[in-house]
Each structure stands twice: as structure tokens, then as C-alpha cells.
C-alpha positions as CSV (number, residue, x, y, z in Angstrom):
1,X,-57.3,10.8,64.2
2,X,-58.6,12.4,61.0
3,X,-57.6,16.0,61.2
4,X,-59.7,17.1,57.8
5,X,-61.6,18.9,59.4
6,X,-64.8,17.8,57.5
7,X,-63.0,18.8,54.5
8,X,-63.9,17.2,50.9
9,X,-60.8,15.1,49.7
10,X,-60.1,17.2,46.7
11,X,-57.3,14.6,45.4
12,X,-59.3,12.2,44.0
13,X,-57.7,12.2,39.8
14,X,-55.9,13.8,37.9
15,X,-58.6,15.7,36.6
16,X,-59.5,17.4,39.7
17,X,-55.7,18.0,40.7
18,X,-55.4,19.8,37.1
19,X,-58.1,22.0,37.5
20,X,-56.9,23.0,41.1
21,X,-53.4,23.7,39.6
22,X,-53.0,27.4,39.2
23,X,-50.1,26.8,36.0
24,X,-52.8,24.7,34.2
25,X,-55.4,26.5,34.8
26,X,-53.2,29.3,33.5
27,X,-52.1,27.9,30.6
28,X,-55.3,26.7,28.8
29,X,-57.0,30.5,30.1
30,X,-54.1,32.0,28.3
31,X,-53.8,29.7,25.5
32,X,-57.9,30.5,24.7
33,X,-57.9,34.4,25.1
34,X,-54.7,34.7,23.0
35,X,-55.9,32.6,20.1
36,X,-59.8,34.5,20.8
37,X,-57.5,37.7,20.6
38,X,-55.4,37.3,17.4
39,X,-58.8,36.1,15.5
40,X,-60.5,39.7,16.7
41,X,-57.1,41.4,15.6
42,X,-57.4,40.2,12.2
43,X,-61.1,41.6,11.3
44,X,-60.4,44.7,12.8
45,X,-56.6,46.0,12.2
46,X,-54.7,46.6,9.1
47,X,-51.8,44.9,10.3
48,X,-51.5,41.4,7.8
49,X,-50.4,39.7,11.1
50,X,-51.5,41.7,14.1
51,X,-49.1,39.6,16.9
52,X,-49.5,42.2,19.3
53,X,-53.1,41.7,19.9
54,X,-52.3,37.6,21.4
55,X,-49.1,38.9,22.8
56,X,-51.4,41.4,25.0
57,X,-53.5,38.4,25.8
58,X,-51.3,36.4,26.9
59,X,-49.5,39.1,29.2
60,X,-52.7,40.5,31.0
61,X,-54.8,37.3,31.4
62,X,-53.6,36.2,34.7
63,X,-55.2,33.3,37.4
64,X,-57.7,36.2,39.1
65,X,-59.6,38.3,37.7
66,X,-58.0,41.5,39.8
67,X,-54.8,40.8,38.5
68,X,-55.7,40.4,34.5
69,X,-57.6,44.2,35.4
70,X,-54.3,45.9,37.1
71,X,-52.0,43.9,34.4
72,X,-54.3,44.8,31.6
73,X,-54.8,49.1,32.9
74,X,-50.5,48.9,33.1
75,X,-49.7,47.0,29.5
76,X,-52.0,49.4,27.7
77,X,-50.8,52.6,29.6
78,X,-47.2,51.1,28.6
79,X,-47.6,51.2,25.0
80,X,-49.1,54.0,24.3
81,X,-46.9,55.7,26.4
82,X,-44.7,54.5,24.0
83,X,-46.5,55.2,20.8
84,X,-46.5,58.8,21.7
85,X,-43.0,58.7,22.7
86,X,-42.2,57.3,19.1
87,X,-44.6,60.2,17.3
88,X,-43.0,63.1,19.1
89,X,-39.2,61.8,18.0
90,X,-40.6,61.1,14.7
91,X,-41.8,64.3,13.6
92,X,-38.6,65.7,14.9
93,X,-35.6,63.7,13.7
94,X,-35.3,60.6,12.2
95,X,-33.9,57.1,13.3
96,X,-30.1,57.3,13.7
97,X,-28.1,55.5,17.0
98,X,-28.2,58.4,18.8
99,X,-32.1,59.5,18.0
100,X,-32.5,55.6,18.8
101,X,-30.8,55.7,22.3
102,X,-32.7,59.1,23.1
103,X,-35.8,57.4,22.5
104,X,-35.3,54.5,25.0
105,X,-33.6,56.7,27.5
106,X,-36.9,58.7,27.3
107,X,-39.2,55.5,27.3
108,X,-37.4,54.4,30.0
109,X,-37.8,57.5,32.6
110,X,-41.4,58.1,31.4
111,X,-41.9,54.4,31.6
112,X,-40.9,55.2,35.7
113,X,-43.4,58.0,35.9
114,X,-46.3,56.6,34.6
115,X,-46.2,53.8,36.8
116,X,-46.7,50.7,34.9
117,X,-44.2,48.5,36.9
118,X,-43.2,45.8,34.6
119,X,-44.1,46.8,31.7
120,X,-41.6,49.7,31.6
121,X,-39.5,47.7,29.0
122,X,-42.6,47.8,27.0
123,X,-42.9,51.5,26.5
124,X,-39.3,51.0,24.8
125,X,-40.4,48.2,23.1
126,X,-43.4,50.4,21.4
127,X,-41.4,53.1,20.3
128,X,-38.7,51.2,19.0
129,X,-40.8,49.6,16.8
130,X,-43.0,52.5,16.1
131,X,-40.2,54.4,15.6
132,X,-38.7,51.9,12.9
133,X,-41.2,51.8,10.4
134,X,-41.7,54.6,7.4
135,X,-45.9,55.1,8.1
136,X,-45.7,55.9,12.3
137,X,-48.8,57.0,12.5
138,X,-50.4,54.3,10.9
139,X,-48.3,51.6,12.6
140,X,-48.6,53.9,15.7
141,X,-52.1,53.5,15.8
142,X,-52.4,49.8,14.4
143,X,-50.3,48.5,17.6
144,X,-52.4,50.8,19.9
145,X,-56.1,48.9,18.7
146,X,-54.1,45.6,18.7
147,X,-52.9,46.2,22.5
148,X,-56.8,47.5,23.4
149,X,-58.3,44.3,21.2
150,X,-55.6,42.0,23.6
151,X,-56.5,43.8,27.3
152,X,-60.4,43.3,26.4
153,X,-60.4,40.1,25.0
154,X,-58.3,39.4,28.3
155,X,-60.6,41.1,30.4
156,X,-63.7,40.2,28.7
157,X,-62.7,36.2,28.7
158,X,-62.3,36.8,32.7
159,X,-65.6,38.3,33.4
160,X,-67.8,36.2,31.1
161,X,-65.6,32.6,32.0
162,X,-64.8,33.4,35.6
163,X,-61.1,32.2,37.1
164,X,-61.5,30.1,39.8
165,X,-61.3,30.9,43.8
166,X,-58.0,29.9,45.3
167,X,-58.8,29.9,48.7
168,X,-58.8,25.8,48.8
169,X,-55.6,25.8,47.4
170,X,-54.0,28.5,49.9
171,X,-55.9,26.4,52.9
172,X,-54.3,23.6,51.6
173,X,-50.5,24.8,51.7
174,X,-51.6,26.7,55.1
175,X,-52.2,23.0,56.5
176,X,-49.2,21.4,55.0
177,X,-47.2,23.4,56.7
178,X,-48.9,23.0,60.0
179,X,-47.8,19.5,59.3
180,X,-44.6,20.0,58.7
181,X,-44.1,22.4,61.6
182,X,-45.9,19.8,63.9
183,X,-43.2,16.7,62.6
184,X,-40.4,19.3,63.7
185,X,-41.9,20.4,66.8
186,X,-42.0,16.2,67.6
187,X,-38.3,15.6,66.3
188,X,-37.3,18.4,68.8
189,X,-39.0,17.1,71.4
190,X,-37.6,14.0,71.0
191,X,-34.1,15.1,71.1
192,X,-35.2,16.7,74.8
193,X,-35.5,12.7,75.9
194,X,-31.7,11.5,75.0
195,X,-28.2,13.0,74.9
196,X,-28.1,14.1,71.1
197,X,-24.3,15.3,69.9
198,X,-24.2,19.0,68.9
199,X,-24.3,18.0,65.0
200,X,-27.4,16.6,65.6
201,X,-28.8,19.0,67.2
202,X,-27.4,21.7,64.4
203,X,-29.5,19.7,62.1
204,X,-32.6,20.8,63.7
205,X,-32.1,24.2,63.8
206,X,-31.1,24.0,60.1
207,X,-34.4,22.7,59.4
208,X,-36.2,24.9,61.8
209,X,-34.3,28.1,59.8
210,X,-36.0,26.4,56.4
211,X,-39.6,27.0,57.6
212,X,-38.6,30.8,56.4
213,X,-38.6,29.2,52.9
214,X,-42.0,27.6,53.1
215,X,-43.5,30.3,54.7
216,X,-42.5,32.2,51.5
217,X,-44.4,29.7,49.6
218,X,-47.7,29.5,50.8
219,X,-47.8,33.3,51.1
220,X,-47.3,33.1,47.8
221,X,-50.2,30.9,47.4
222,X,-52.9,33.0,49.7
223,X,-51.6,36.0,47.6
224,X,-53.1,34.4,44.5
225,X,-56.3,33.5,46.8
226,X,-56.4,36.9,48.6
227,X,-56.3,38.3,44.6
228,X,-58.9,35.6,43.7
229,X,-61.7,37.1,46.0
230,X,-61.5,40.3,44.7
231,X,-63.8,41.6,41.9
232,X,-64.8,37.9,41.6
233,X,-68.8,37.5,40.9
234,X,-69.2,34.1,42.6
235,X,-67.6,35.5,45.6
236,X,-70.0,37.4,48.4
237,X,-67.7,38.0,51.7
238,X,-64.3,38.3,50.2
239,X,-62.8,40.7,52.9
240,X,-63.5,38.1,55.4
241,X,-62.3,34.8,53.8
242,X,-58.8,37.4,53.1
243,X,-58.4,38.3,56.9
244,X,-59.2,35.3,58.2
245,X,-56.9,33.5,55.7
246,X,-54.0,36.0,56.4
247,X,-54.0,35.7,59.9
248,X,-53.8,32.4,60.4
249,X,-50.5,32.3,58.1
250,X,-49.5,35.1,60.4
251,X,-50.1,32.8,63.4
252,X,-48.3,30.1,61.9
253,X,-45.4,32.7,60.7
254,X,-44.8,33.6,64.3
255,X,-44.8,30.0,65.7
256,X,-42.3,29.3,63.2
257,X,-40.3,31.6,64.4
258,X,-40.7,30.7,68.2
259,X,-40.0,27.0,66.8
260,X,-36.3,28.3,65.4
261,X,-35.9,30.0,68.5
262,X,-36.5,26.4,70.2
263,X,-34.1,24.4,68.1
264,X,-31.6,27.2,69.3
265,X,-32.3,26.4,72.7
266,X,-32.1,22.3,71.8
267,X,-28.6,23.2,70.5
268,X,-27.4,25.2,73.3
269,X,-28.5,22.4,76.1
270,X,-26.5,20.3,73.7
271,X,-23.4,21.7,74.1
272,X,-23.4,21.8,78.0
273,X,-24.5,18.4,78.4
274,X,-21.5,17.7,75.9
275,X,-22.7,14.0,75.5
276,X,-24.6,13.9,78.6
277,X,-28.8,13.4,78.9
278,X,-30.5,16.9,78.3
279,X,-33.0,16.4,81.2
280,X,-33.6,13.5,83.4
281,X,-36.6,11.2,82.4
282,X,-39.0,12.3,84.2
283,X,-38.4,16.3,83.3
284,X,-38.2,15.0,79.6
285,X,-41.1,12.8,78.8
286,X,-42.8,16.3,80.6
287,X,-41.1,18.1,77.7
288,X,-42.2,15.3,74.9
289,X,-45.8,15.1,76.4
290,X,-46.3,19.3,76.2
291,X,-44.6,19.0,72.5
292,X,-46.9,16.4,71.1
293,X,-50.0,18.3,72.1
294,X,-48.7,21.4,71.2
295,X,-48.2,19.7,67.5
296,X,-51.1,19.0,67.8
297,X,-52.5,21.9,68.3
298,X,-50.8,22.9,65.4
299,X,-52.7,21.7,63.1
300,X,-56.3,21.6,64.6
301,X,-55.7,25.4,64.1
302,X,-54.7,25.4,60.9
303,X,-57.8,23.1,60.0
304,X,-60.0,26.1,61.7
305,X,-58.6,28.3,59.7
306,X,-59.4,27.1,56.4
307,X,-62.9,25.2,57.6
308,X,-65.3,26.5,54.8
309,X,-68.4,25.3,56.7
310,X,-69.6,26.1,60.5
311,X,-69.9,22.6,61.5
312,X,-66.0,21.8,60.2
313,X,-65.0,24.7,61.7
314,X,-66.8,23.9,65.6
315,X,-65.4,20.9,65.6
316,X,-61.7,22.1,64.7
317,X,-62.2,24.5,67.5
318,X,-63.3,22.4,70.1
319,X,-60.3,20.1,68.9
320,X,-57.9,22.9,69.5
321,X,-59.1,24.0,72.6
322,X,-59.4,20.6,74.1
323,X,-55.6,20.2,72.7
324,X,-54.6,23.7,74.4
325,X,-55.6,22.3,77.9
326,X,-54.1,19.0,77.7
327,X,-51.0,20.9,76.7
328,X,-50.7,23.6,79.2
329,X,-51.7,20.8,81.7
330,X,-48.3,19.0,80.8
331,X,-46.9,22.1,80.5
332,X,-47.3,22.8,83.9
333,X,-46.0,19.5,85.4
334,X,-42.9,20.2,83.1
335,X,-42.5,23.7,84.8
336,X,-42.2,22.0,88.0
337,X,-39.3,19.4,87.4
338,X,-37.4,22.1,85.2
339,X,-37.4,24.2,88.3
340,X,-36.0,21.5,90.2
341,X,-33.5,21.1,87.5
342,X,-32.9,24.9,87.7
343,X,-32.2,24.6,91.6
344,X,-29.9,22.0,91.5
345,X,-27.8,23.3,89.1
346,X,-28.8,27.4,88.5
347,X,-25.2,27.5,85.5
348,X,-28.5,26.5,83.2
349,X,-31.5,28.0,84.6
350,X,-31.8,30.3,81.5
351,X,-32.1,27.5,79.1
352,X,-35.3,25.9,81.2
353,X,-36.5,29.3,81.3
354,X,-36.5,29.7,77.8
355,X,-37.8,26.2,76.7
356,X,-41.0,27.4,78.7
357,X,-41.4,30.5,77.6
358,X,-40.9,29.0,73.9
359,X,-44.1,26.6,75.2
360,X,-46.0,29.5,76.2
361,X,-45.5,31.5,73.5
362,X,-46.8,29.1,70.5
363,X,-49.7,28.2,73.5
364,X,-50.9,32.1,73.4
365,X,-50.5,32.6,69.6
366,X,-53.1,29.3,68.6
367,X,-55.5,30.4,71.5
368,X,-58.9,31.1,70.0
369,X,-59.6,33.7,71.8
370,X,-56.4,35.4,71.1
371,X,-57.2,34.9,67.6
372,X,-60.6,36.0,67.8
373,X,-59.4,39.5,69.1
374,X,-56.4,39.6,66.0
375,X,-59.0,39.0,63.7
376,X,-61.3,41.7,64.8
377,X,-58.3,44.3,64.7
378,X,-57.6,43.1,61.2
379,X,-60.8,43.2,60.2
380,X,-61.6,47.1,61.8
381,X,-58.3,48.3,60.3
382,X,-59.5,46.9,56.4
383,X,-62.5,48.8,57.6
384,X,-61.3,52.0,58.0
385,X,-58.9,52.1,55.4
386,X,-61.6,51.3,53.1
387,X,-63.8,54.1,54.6
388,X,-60.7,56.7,54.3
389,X,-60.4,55.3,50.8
390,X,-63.9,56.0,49.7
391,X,-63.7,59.4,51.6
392,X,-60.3,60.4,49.8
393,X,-61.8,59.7,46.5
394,X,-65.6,61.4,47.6
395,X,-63.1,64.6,48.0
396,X,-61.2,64.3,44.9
397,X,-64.6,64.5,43.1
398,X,-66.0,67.3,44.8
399,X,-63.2,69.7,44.5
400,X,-62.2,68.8,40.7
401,X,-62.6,71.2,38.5
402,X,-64.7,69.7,36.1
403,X,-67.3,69.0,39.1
404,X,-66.6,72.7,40.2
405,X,-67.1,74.3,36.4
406,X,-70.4,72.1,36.5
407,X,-71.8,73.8,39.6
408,X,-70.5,77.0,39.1
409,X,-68.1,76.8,42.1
């Protein structure tokens, strides 16, 4: 069954793989702004070869647009943090090893204060080099309009060439790993229907404890589309692509979790059958017939989580709940023989227990309508910390005292 959800095949040449690669799209953005940047510099500073102008390009234009604003505001802050750092030493003492280590033991702390993250090396940087030549106020200034004539050429190439959204991409890693959580789900299952040693077993839940890593990954990935939305002119409901983007990994972050959990239990049965079938036949096709809907189901929601149309997104849902029923159906029949199991023999009525409640968990997390109601919490709490937000700010303007010296207050 196709399981595209609608979905345009995006994989169709290299071309279109290129231009949906964040590093290339990267490098030819930075490689143009730089250039664009150093051509600028050389009209308008005195430097013979302004670097710093292309250097500042090529540290502040990033794959969004909100990032290449925050990167740019912290690189310029940085140096001439550090250019006034460098101006105060220099009409003081001179450069010497210990006026030298004062100065980047100063750039340093300040660099802390003033916030500017990873560029705190930078504020070093600056005054080290201001601090080095025999004109500082004229190579002071000089590296000041070179870093300004980098962050706007940055900023500028952004806004007039926007970056692209990377919500396709994030949707794309959201499904793959819906995939690969739905092949571990079906090797787990399958264990359920033989007598697999421990080792075996151990395997699973080593793979089952690597989901942590690509979970990692393509949070990664709806980082950079979560950044992508923001500030971006071709994008009109940004908050609500974000939410709906970062739940569903949320979803799939806490079924991955119930999954480990599962592998555990796989290993545990292991080691009391030592060698012996896990469940009879009967119990255990039960088991492999609730799994492969519930891998299913899997994927179907991940496919309505990243549907960009209504139509691709109906049909994903009616997918996933007709894959819910089927698998709380079998779910069902496989509660009845486990409790059988569990009266017969009560030493391992905990293990059945928890290979249900493993079931039921992943069951209740990909239910729409639990979904639905996450989703509206998410999206009230972005709600009203935007409001607070705005209100914080409406109060910092009113009671400044420029406003107040204005009004007479």
C-alpha cells in the first residue's frame, strides 16, 4: 500500500535532491553573500583588503532567515565589543604579554555579559587585532564598517533571495523514522512467535536504545524547519505548521521510548523461557497480528503529520484510525490468551501485563483524538506566551524614561 500520503515524490534528480539539501543550499548562499560582501567592502573601507567584511558573511548567513538575523545582531555586538575593549587598553598602556592577557581576560568576561554566545571568542579576536596595530582608531573603526557591510549584505541577500522552507525536509526525516520504528516494532514481534536465545533478544533492545540517536537527528532537522517559518515572507501560518510539526516528533519520541521499554520486556521473557517458545501459537500470532497494525499505524500517523494538503491529510487519518481499530481489535483477542497464560503459570504474569500495557500505550499516543487535544494545548500555550510577550514589552515602553520624559510623567 502506498503510504505517501498524496505526497509529491521529491526524489526525482539530482537537481531537486541538491536544492533540498540544507549543506548545498548553504554553501552556494554563503559562497554568494561573502563574495557580494568583500566587493561592497572594497568601495567603502580603507582597508586594501577588507577580509572581515566576507568573513562576517560567511558567519551570519545561515539556512533561515531567523537565524542569519540572531547570528548577524550577536557577530556585530561581538566585535565591537571588542573594538571598544581594544580602545580603552590602548589609550592606557600599550601592548606588552601582560596588557595582552588583560585584554582577553576582559574580552572574555564581557564577551559573557553581553550575550553573544558563540561569538565570545570573537570579541578577543577584535581587540587582539585592534589592539596590535599603531592607528587603533582607524583600524578600530575600519573592522567595525567591515563587520556592519558583512551582517547587511548577509541579511539583505536573505530578505531579497529568500532561503527556502524546511518543513518538507523535517516531514521527510519525521517519516523515516516512523519507518524505521515500524521494521523494529515487526522484528520484535516476531521474536514473540519462536524461542529466540537471550543474545538475540539483547540485539533488539540495542537497536531499540539507538532510536535515542535518530530521534536526535530529525529534531535537528525540524529545528532548522521550525527556524525556517519564522520571519520568512512566503510563509503565512508558521506557528501552526511549528506545533503541529513538533508534536508529532513528540509522539513518535514517546513511542520510541515505549518501544525500548518493549524490547526490555522481549529480553526478560527470554530469559525465563531459557530456550523455550515465549508464548504458545495461538497467544503469539495474537501478539504479531496487534504489532503489525500497530506498525502500521506508525506510519499512517506520521504521514498525517506532515500531509501539506487537506485531502492527503483525510486520507492519512482515516488510514490511522481504520489501523487503530484493527489493532486494538487484535489487541483484545491477545489480552484474552495472555491471561490464560497468566493463570496457568502466575511466576510471569508481570511480563504479559506489561507487553499489553506497552500495546496500549503507543495505541493512546497515535490516537487522533488524543493528538487533537495535545495540539490544542500546544497551540494555547504558544498563545499566551506570545500575548505575555507582547504585554512585557507594551510595559517596558510605557514606563521607560525616554517615553516618560516625552509625556511629562
Amino acid at each position: 500500500m502506498a503510504r505517501d500520503g498524496g505526497r509529491k515524490d521529491r526524489r526525482d534528480g539530482p537537481l531537486a535532491r541538491l536544492r533540498r539539501d540544507p549543506f548545498a543550499v548553504q554553501t552556494v548562499r554563503s559562497t554568494a553573500a561573502a563574495t557580494l560582501s568583500y566587493v561592497v567592502a572594497l568601495r567603502l573601507s580603507s582597508e586594501p583588503v577588507p577580509l572581515t567584511a566576507p568573513l562576517t558573511a560567511l558567519l551570519v548567513v545561515q539556512v533561515t532567515l531567523y537565524s542569519t538575523l540572531t547570528t548577524s545582531l550577536r557577530r556585530v555586538n561581538s566585535v565591537v565589543v571588542g573594538v571598544l575593549i581594544a580602545i580603552a587598553f590602548s589609550a592606557v598602556v600599550g601592548l606588552s604579554w601582560w596588557s595582552l592577557a588583560l585584554v582577553i581576560l576582559a574580552s572574555l568576561l564581557v564577551g559573557r555579559l553581553v550575550r553573544v554566545e558563540e561569538f565570545v571568542p570573537e570579541v578577543a579576536i577584535s581587540a587582539m587585532l585592534v589592539l596590535g596595530v599603531t592607528q587603533v582608531s582607524d583600524t578600530a573603526w575600519d573592522r567595525v564598517l567591515e563587520t556592519l557591510i558583512g551582517a547587511v549584505v548577509g541579511m539583505l541577500f536573505n530578505l531579497v533571495l529568500a532561503p527556502p522552507v524546511w518543513v518538507d525536509t523535517a516531514g521527510d526525516s519525521i517519516e523515516d523514522l516512523a519507518r524505521r520504528m515500524r521494521l523494529l516494532l515487526l522484528d520484535v514481534a516476531d521474536e514473540f512467535t519462536g524461542a529466540p536465545p537471550v543474545e538475540r533478544a539483547a540485539v533488539r533492545l540495542h537497536e531499540a536504545r539507538r532510536l535515542d540517536n535518530d530521534v536526535a537527528d530529525v529534531d535537528g532537522a525540524l529545528r532548522t524547519a521550525e527556524d525556517s517559518l519564522r520571519f520568512n515572507p512566503r510563509v503565512k501560518e508558521g506557528l501552526l505548521h511549528r506545533v503541529v510539526l513538533r508534536t508529532g516528533l513528540d509522539t513518535l519520541e514517546i513511542c520510541a521510548v515505549v518501544l525500548r521499554v518493549l524490547a526490555r520486556t522481549l529480553t526478560d521473557l527470554a530469559k525465563h523461557r531459557e530456550g523455550d517458545e515465549l508464548l504458545p501459537e495461538r497467544a503469539a500470532l495474537s501478539v504479531r497480528e496487534t504489532a503489525q497494525y500497530t506498525a502500521d499505524a506508525l506510519v499512517s500517523f506520521a504521514v498525517l503529520v506532515t500531509a501539506r494538503g487537506s485531502e492527503a491529510a483525510e486520507a492519512a487519518e482515516t488510514r490511522l484510525a481504520g489501523e487503530l481499530r484493527a489493532a486494538r481489535a487484535c489487541r483484545d483477542d491477545a489480552a484474552e490468551r495472555l491471561l490464560a497464560l497468566a493463570l496457568a503459570d502466575p511466576g510471569r504474569w508481570q511480563l504479559y501485563g506489561a507487553l499489553l500495557a506497552e500495546v496500549d500505550r503507543i495505541l493512546d499516543e497515535l490516537d487522533p483524538e488524543h493528538r487533537g487535544r495535545r495540539l490544542m494545548e500546544e497551540l494555547d500555550l504558544r498563545v499566551r506566551e506570545r500575548r505575555e510577550r507582547h504585554r512585557r514589552l507594551t510595559l517596558r515602553d510605557r514606563w521607560s524614561p525616554r517615553r516618560r520624559a516625552r509625556t511629562g510623567g
